[in-house]
LOGUFI-884351 format. One record per residue (C-alpha): z, y, x; residue number from 1. Coordinates in nm, 3 decimals, decimal comma, always signed. Each point is the difference from the previous one (the first is absolute). Last residue first. Example, Ala and Ser with C-alpha at 12.3 -4.5 7.8 and 13.67 -1.06 7.14 Angstrom:
! LOGUFI-884351
@up +0,714	north -0,106	east +1,367	pos 2
@up +0,066	north -0,344	east -0,137	pos 1
END
This chain:
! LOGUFI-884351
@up -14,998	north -10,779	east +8,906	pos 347
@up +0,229	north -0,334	east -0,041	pos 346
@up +0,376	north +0,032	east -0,173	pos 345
@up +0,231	north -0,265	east +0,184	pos 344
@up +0,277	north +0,236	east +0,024	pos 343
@up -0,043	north +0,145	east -0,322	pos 342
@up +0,015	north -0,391	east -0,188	pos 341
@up +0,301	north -0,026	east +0,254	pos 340
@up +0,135	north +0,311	east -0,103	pos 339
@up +0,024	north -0,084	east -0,382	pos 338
@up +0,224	north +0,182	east -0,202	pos 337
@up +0,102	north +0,329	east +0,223	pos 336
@up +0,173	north +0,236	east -0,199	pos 335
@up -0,095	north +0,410	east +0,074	pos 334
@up +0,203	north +0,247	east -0,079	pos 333
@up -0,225	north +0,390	east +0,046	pos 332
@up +0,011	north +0,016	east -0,373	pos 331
@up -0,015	north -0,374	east -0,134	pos 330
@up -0,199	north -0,254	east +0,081	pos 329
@up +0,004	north -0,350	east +0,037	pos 328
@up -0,209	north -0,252	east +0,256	pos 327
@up -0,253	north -0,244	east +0,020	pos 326
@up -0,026	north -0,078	east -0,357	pos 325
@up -0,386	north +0,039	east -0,013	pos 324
@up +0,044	north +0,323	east -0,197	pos 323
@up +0,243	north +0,145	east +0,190	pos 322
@up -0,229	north -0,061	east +0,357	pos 321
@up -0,236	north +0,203	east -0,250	pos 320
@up +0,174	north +0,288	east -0,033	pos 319
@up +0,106	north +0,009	east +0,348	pos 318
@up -0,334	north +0,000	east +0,119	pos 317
@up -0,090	north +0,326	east -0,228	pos 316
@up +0,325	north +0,203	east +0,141	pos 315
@up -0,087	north -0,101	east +0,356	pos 314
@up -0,369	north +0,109	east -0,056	pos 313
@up +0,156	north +0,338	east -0,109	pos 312
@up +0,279	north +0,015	east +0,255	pos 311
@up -0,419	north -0,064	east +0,242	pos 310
@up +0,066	north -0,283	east +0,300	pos 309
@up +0,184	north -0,044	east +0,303	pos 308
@up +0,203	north -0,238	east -0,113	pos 307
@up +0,349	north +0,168	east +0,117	pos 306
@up -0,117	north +0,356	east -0,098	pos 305
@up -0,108	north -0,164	east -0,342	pos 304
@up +0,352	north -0,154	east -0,051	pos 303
@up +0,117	north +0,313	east +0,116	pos 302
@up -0,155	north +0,221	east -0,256	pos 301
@up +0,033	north -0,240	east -0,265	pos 300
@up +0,376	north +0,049	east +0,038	pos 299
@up +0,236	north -0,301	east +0,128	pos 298
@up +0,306	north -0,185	east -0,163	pos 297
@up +0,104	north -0,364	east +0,062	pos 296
@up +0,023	north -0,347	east -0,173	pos 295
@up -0,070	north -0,366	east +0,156	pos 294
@up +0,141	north +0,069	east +0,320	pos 293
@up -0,042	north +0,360	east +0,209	pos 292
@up -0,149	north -0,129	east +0,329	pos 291
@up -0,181	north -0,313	east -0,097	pos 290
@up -0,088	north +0,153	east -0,340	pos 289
@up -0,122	north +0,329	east +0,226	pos 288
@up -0,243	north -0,225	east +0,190	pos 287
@up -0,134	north -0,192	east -0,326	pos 286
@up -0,064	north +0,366	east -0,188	pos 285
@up -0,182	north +0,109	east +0,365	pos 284
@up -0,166	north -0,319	east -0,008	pos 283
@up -0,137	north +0,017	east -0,362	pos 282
@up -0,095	north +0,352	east +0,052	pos 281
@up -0,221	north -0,114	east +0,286	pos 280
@up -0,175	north -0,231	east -0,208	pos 279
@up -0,050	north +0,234	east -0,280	pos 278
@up -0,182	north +0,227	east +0,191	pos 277
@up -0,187	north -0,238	east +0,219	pos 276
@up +0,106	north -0,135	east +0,327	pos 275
@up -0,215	north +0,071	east +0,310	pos 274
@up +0,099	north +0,294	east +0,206	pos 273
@up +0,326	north +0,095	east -0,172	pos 272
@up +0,160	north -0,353	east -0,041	pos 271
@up -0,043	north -0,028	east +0,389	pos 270
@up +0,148	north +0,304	east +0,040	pos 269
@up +0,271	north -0,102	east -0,161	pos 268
@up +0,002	north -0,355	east +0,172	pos 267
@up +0,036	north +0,157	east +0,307	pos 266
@up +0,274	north +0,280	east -0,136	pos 265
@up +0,183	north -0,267	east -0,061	pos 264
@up +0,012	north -0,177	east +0,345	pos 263
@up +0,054	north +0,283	east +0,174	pos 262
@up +0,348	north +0,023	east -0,194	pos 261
@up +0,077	north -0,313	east +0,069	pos 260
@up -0,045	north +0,046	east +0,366	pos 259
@up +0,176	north +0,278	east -0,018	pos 258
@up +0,284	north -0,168	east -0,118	pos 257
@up -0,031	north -0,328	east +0,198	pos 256
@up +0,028	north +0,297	east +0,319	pos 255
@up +0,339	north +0,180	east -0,172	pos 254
@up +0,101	north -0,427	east +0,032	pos 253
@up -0,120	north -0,021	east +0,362	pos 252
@up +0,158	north +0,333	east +0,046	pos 251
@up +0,377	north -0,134	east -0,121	pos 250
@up -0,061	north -0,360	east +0,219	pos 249
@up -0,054	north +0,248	east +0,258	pos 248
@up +0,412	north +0,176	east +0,008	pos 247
@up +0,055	north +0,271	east +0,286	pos 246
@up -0,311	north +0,158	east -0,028	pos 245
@up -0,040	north -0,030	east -0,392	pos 244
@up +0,385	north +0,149	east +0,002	pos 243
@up -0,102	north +0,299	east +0,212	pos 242
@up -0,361	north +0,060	east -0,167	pos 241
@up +0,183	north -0,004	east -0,327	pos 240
@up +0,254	north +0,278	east +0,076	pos 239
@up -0,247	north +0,234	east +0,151	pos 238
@up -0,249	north -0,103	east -0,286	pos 237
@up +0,292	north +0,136	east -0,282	pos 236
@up +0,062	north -0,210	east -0,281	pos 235
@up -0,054	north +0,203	east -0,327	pos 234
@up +0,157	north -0,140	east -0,323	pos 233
@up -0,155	north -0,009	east -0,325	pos 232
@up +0,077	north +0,039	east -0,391	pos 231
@up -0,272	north +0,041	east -0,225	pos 230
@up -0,074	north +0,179	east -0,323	pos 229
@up -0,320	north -0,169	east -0,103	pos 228
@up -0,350	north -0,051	east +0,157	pos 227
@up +0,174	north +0,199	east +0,311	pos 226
@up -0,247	north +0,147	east +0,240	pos 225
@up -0,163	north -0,117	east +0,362	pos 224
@up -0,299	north +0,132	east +0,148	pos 223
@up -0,162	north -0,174	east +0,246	pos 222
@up -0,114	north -0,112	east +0,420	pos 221
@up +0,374	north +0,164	east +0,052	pos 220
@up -0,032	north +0,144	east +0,380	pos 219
@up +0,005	north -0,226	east +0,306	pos 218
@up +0,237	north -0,167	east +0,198	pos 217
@up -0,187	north -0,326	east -0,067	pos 216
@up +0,310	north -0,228	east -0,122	pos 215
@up +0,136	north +0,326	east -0,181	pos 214
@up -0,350	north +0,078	east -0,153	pos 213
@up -0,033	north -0,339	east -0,121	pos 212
@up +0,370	north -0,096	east -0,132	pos 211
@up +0,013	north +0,325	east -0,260	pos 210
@up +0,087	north -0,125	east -0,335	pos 209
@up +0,256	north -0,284	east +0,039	pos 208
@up +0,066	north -0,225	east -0,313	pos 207
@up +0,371	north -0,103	east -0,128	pos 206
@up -0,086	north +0,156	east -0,373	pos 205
@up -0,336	north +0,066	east -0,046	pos 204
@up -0,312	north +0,112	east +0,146	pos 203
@up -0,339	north +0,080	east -0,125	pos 202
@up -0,377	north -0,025	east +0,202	pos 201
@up -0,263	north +0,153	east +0,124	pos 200
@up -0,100	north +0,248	east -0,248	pos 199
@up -0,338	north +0,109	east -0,013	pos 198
@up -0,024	north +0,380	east -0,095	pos 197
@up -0,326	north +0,202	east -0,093	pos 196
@up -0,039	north +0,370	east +0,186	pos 195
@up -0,356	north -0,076	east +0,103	pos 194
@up +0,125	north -0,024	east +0,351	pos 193
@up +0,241	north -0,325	east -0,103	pos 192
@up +0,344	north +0,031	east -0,025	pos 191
@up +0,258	north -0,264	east +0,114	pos 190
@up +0,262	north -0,108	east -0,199	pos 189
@up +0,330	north -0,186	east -0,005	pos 188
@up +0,207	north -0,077	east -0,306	pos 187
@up +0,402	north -0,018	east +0,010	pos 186
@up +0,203	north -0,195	east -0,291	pos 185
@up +0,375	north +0,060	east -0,029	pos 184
@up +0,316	north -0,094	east +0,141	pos 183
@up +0,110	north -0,048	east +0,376	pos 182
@up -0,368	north +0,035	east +0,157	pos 181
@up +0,052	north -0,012	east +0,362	pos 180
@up -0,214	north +0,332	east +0,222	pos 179
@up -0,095	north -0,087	east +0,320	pos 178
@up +0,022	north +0,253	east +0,256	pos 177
@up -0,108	north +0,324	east +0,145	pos 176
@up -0,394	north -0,052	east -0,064	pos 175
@up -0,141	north +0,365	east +0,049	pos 174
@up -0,138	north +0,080	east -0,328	pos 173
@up -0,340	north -0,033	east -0,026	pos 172
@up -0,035	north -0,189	east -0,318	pos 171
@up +0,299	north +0,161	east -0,233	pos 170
@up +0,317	north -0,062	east +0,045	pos 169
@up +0,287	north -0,133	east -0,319	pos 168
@up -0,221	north +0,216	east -0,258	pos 167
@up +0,147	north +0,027	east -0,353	pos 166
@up -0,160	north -0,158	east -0,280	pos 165
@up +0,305	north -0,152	east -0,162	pos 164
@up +0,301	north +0,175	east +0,130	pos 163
@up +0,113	north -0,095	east +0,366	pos 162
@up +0,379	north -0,019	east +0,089	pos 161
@up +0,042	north -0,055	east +0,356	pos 160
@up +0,305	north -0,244	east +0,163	pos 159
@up +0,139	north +0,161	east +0,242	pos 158
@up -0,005	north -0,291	east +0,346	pos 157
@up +0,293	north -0,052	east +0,223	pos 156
@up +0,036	north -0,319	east -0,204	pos 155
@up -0,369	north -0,072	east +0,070	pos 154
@up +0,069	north +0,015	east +0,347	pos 153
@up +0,337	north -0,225	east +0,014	pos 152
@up -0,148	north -0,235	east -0,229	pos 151
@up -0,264	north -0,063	east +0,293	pos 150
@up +0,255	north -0,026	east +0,274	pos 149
@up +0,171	north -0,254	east -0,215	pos 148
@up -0,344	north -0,196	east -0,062	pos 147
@up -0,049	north +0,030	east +0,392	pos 146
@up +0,324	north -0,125	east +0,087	pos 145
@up -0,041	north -0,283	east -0,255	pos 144
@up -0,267	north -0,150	east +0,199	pos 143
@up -0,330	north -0,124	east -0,200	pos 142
@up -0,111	north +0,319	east -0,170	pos 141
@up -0,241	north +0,075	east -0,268	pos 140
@up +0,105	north -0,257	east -0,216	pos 139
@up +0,379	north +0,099	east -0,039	pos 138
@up -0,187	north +0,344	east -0,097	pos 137
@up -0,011	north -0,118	east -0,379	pos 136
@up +0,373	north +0,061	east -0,032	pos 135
@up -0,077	north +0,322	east +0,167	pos 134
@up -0,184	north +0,118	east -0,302	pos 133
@up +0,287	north -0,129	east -0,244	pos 132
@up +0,273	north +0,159	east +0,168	pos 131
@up -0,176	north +0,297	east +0,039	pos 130
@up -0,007	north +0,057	east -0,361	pos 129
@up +0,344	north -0,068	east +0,002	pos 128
@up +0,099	north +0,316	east +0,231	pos 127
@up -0,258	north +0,165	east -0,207	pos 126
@up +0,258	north +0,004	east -0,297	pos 125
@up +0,278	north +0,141	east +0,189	pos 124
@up -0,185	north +0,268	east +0,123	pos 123
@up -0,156	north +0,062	east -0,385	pos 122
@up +0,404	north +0,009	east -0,117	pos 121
@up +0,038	north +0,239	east +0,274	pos 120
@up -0,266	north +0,215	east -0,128	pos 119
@up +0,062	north +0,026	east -0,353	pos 118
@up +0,371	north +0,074	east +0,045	pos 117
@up -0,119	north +0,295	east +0,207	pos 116
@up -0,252	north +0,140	east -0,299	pos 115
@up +0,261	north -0,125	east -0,222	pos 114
@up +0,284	north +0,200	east +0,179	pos 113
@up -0,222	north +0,318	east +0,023	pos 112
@up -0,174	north +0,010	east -0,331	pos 111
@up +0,370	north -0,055	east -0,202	pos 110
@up +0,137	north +0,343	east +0,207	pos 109
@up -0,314	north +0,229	east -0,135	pos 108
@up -0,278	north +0,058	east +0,190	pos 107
@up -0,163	north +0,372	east +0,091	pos 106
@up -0,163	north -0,095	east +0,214	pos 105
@up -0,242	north -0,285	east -0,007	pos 104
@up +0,126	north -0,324	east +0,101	pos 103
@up -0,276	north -0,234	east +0,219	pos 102
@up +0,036	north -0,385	east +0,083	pos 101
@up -0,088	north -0,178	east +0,302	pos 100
@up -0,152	north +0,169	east +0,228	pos 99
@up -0,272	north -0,165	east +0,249	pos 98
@up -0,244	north +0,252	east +0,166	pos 97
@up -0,169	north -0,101	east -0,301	pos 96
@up +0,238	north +0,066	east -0,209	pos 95
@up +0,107	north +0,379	east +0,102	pos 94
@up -0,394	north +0,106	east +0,029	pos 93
@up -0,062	north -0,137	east -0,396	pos 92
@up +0,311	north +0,157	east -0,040	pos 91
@up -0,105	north +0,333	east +0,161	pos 90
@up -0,346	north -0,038	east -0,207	pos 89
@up +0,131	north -0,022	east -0,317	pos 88
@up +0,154	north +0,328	east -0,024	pos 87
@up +0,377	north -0,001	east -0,121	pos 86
@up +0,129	north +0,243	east +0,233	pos 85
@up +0,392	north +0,014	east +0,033	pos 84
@up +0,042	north -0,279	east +0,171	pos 83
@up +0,255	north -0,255	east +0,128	pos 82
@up -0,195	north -0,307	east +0,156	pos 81
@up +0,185	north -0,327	east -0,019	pos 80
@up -0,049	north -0,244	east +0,329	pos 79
@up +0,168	north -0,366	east -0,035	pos 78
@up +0,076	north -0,133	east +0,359	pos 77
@up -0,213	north -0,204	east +0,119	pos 76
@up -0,144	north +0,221	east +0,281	pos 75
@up +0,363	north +0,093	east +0,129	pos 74
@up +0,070	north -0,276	east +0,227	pos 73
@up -0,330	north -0,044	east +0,150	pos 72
@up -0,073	north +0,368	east +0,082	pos 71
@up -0,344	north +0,104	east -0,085	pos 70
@up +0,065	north +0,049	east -0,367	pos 69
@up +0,300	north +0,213	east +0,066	pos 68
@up -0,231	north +0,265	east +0,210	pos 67
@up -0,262	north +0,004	east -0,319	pos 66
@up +0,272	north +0,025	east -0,281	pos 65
@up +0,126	north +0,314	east +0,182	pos 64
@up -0,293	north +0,131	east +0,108	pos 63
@up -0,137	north -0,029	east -0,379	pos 62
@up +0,348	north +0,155	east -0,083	pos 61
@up -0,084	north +0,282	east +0,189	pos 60
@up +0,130	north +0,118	east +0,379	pos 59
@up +0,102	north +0,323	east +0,074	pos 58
@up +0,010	north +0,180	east -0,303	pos 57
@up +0,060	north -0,233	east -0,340	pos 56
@up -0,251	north -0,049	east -0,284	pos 55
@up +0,012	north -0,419	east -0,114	pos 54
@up +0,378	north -0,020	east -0,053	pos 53
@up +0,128	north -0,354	east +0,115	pos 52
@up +0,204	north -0,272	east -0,170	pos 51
@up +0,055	north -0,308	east +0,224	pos 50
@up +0,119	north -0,329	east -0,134	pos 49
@up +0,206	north -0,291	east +0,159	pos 48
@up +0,115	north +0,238	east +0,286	pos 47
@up -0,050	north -0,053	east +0,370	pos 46
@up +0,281	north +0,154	east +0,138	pos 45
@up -0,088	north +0,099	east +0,333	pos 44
@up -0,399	north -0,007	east -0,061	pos 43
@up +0,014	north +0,223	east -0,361	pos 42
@up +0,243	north +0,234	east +0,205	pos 41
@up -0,266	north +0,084	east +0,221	pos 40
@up -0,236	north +0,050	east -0,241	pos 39
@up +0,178	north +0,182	east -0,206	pos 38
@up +0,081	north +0,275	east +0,277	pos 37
@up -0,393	north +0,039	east +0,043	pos 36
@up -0,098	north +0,044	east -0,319	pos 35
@up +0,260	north +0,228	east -0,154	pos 34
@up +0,357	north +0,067	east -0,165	pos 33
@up +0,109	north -0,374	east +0,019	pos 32
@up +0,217	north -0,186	east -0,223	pos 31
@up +0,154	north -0,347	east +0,077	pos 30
@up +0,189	north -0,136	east -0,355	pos 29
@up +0,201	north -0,324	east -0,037	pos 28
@up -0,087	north -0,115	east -0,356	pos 27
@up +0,280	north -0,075	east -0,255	pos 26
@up -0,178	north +0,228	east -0,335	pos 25
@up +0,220	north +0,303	east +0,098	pos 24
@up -0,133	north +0,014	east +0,326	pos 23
@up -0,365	north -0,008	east -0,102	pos 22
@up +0,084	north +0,261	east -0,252	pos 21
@up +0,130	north +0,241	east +0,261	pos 20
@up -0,191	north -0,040	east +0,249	pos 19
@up -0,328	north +0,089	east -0,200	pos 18
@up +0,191	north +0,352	east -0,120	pos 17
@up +0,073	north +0,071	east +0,353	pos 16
@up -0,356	north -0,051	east +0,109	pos 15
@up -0,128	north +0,160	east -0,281	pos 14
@up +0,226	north +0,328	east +0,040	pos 13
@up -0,110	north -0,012	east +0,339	pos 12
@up -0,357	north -0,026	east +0,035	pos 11
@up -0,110	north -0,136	east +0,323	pos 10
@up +0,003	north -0,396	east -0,165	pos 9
@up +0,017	north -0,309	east +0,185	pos 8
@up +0,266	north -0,254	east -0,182	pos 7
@up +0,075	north -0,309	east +0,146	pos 6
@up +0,172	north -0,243	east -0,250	pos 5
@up +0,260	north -0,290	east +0,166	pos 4
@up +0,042	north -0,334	east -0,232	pos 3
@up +0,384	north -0,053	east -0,018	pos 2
@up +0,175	north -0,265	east +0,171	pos 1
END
């Protein structure tokens, strides 16, 4: 059976022309003439990519990618925007409200099919991405009812696309789920009122960002951006609060989270009121070798916004952690060589 292309486009010629090509290359083609009428042909035949024109009368393509987003069986469907403006800040508005990929008009024939080839090969990729995360999940969940409900939820779930640096929410942010980290690093920060940042911690592959604020039904407590280009998936608190209502051993385990989380910001804190520069350096390079293994990648700037301390002080403690064989350094790589000899570093 063919893959099926939705095409949402008020301009005829373009429309027609789109068609087409898509036909021609084996797809089966929905088209659409505005907002409104693609959306309801979006939810009857729920294609395996939608192309939609951003400027369109009635009801844009932000309303467009915004209504499908909010309906469970169109939200994880790939979302291309048509446009012809070319102004960063309507992509920067397309992606975060969750777009997928952008063409600029005009395009020629071989931009459209790899733009779509693109994304379905990306679908099928994240389909084994979330094999691997939910492997881990088996823990989380002692009834296989629940861990089926679970895969159900996440399977529901777009996967998001953020590029290194990006914000995920930022620290007031009404908490509207948990956010799992597919690929990628995330860092979390809070800001002090002299403007200086302390980050709170980074999260990899298989880790949940999020679990406070949707255990205490408040607002995000941080701000959360990708170290590196990231992939994550958004599970909604409506859906969690159902299954952590209808399944307590999967709380208890969101609850060892937190807990573990609370935890580490303890001894943080800890490290900030009495350990000495170089002491709490040496933690924060032991707690990211127990995260990240014996090599990984992080700038001054958030090494010292982990530590607490001065990038220049970082930069100077570094230097001599090299010198005494504690570590390698190149660029922002960094080799662990001796984390015990860290670990057991006195003030």
């Amino acid at each position: 059976m063919s893959q099926k292309i939705l095409i949402i486009e008020d301009n005829n010629d373009i429309r027609e022309n789109v068609v087409e090509i898509l036909e021609l290359a084996g797809y089966t083609v929905f088209d659409a003439d505005n907002g409104k009428t693609g959306v309801e042909v979006a939810v009857k035949n729920l294609p395996d990519v939608i192309l939609c024109d951003i400027m369109m009368p009635e009801l844009d393509g932000y309303g467009v990618l915004y209504l499908l987003n909010k309906n469970p069986e169109t939200a994880a469907i790939p979302f291309i925007f048509l446009t012809a403006k070319a102004e960063r800040i309507d992509q920067r508005k397309g992606m975060e409200m969750g777009a997928d990929d952008y063409l600029t008009k005009p395009f020629d024939d071989i931009e459209l099919l790899n733009a779509i080839e693109s994304r379905l090969k990306k679908k099928n990729a994240q389909q084994s991405f979330y094999s691997q995360s939910l492997d881990s999940l088996n823990s989380l969940i002692s009834k296989n009812n629940g861990l089926a409900e679970l895969k159900r939820i996440i399977g529901e779930r777009k996967a998001r696309h953020f590029k290194k640096d990006q914000v995920i929410y930022y620290e007031g942010d009404k908490g509207n789920g948990i956010y799992l980290v597919l690929q990628g690093r995330v860092k979390t920060i809070k800001m002090a009122d002299d403007g200086r940042e302390l980050m709170t911690s980074i999260y990899s592959a298989d880790e949940y960002l999020g679990v406070t604020a949707m255990l205490a039904n408040e607002a995000y407590s941080d701000t959360a951006s990708a170290l590196e280009d990231s992939l994550l998936c958004l599970i909604p608190k409506d859906q969690l609060d159902e299954l952590l209502n209808l399944y307590p051993e999967v709380a208890r385990e969101f609850i060892k989270l937190l807990s573990n989380h609370i935890r580490e910001k303890e001894e943080q804190l800890l490290q900030l009121a009495y350990n000495s520069v170089r002491k709490r350096l040496a933690d924060t390079l032991v707690r990211l070798h127990k995260q990240q293994g014996d090599n990984f990648k992080i700038s001054r700037e958030d090494l010292a916004a982990m530590a607490g301390i001065a990038t220049e002080t970082v930069s100077r403690t570094l230097s001599d952690f090299k010198d005494e064989g504690l570590l390698e350094k190149k660029g922002s790589n960094i080799s662990i060589l001796a984390p015990d000899r860290l670990a057991k570093m006195k003030n």
